[in-house]
C-alpha positions in Angstrom: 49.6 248.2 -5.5 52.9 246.6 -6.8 55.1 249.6 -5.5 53.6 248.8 -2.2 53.7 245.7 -2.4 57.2 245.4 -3.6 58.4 248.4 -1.0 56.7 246.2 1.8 58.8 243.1 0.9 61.7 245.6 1.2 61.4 246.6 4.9 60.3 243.8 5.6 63.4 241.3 4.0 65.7 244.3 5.6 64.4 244.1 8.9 63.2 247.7 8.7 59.7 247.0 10.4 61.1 244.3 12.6 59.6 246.1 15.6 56.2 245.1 14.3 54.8 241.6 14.5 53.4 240.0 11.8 52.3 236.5 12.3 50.1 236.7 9.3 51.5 238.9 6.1 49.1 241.5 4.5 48.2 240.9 1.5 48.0 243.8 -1.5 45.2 244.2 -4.3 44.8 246.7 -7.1 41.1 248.7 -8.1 40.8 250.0 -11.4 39.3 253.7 -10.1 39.7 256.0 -7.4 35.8 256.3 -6.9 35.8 252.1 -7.3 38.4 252.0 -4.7 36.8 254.6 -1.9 33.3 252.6 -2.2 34.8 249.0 -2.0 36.6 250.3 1.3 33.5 251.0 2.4 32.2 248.0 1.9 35.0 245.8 3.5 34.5 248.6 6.7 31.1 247.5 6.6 31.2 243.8 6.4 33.7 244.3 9.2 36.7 243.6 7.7 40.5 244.6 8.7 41.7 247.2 5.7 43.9 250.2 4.7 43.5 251.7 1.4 45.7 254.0 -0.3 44.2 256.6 -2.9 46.2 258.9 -5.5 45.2 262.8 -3.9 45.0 264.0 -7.6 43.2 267.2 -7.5 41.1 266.6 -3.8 43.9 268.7 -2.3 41.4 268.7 0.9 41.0 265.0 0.8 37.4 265.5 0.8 36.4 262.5 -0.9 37.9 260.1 2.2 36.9 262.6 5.0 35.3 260.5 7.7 36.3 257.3 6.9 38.6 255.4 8.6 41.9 253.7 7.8 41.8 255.4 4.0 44.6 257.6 3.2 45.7 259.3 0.1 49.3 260.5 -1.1 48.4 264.7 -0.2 50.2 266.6 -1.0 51.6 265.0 -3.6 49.7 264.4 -6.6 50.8 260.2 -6.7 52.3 257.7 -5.0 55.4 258.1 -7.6 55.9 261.4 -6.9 55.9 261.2 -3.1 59.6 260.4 -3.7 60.1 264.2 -4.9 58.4 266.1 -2.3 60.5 268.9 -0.1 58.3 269.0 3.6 55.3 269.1 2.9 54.1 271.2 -0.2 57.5 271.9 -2.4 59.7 269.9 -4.7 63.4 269.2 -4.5 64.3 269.9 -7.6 68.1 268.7 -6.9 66.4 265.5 -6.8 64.2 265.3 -9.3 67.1 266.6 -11.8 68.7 263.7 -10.8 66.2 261.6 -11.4 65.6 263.2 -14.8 69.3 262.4 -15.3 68.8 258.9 -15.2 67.0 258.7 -18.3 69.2 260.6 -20.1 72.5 263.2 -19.9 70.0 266.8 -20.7 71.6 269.7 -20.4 70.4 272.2 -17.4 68.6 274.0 -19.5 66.9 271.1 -20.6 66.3 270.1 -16.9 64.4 273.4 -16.4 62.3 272.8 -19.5 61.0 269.4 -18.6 60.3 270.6 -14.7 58.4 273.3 -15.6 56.6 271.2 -18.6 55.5 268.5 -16.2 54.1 271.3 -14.0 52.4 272.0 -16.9 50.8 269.0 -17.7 49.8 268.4 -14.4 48.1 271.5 -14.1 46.5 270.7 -17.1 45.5 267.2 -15.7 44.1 268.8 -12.3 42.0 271.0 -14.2 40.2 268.7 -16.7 38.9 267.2 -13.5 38.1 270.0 -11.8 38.1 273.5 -13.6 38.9 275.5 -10.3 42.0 273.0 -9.0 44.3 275.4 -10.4 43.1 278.2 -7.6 42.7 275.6 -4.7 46.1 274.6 -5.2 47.6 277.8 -5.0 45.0 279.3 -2.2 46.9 276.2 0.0 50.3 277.4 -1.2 50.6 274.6 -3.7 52.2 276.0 -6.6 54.3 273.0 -8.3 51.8 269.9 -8.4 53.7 267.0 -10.0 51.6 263.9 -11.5 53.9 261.0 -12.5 52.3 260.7 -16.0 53.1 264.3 -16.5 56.7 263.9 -15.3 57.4 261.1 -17.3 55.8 262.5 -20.4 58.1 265.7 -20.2 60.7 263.8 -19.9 60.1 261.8 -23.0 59.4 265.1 -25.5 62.5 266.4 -24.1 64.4 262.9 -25.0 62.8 262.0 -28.4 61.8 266.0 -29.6 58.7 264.6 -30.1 55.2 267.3 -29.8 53.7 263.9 -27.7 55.7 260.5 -26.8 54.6 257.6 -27.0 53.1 255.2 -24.8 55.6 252.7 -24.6 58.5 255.7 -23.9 56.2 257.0 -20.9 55.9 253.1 -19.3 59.9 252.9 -20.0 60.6 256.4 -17.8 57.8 255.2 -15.2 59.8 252.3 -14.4 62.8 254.2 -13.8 60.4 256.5 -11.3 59.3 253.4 -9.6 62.8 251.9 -9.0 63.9 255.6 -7.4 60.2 255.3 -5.3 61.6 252.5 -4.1 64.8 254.3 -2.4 62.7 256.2 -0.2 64.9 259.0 -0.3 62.5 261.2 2.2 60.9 258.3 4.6 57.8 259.3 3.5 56.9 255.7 1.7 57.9 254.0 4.8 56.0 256.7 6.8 52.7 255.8 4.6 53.3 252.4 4.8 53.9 251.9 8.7 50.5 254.1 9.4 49.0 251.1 7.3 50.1 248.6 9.2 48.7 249.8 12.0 45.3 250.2 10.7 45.7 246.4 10.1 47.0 245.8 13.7 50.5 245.0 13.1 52.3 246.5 15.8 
C-alpha cells in the first residue's frame, strides 16, 4: 500500500497521468492478509462501492482465488509487488538488473551474484511450496522456472553480505527498502501499467 501509494504521488507530482482527471484523489489502505483482503473487496463490491485491490500472486500462478471478480488484480507473474521491478516479458528475470540491484547493497563479486540469484530462487520455491505442496510443478508446467519473492531476495542477499546461515530481521527490512526505492524507478512500466488499469476501475480517466 505505501509503494503504491508513494509511486501514485510520483506520476502524479510528474505529470505522468495528466491525461486522467482526477477531481477527487484516491485514497490507499493496507489489509493484513491476502484471504482478508479478497473478502473485504467483496464486500465494498457489494455495498456498491468504487474499488481496486491489488493482491501479492504468491503461489495462485492461475489467479484462481480473484477469478470472477471485478476490478481485483494481483502482481502474476511475479511473485510481489517488489519484484515486479525484475521481470523480463512476462515469465523471466533480468538478471542484468537484478545484479544491479544486488550491487547496491553491496560490491559481491559475480560469483557471489550467481549464488544469491539462485539462493533466492531457492527460498522462494521453498516459500511457494509450504503453501501449496504441488506449486513447484504448476510453476514450471506454465514455463515459470525462476519465481522470485522479495523476502527471499532480500534474505539471500543478507547471508551473502553478513556469512550468516539466516539474517536477521532488521538486515532483511534494511535490503527491502533499497528494493522499494529501485520499485519506485519503474524500470519496465509495469508499476505504472498496474497502476493506470487501477485508476480506471475507479473511473479516473
Amino acid at each position: 500500500m505505501a509503494l503504491m501509494r508513494g509511486f501514485f504521488k510520483i506520476l502524479y507530482h510528474t505529470g505522468q497521468i495528466k491525461d486522467m482527471n482526477f477531481e477527487i484523489l484516491p485514497e490507499f489502505v493496507f489489509t493484513h492478509t491476502k484471504r482478508e483482503t479478497i473478502q473485504e473487496h467483496r464486500n465494498a463490491i457489494q455495498n456498491n462501492m468504487k474499488i481496486s485491490t491489488l493482491v501479492d500472486m504468491d503461489d495462485d500462478h492461475k489467479n484462481k482465488k480473484i477469478r470472477n471478480i471485478d476490478s481485483i488484480h494481483s502482481t502474476r507473474y511475479a511473485c510481489t509487488l517488489l519484484t515486479v521491478q525484475f521481470m523480463e516479458g512476462m515469465k523471466g528475470i533480468n538478471t542484468d538488473f537484478l545484479d544491479k540491484v544486488i550491487g547496491m547493497v553491496s560490491e559481491f563479486k559475480p560469483s557471489q551474484r550467481d549464488d544469491i540469484r539462485e539462493r533466492a530462487i531457492n527460498r522462494t520455491w521453498e516459500r511457494l511450496i509450504r503453501s501449496n505442496k504441488y506449486a513447484k510443478d504448476n510453476f514450471q508446467n506454465k514455463k515459470l522456472h525462476t519465481p522470485l519473492n522479495d523476502h527471499s531476495l532480500a534474505e539471500a542477499i543478507a547471508i551473502e553480505q553478513y556469512g550468516c546461515p539466516e539474517p536477521s530481521r532488521r538486515d532483511v527490512e534494511n535490503i527491502e527498502k533499497i528494493l522499494k526505492k529501485t520499485a519506485m524507478q519503474d524500470r519496465n512500466g509495469m508499476l505504472q501499467q498496474l497502476m493506470r488499469t487501477m485508476l480506471h476501475d475507479l473511473g479516473f480517466s
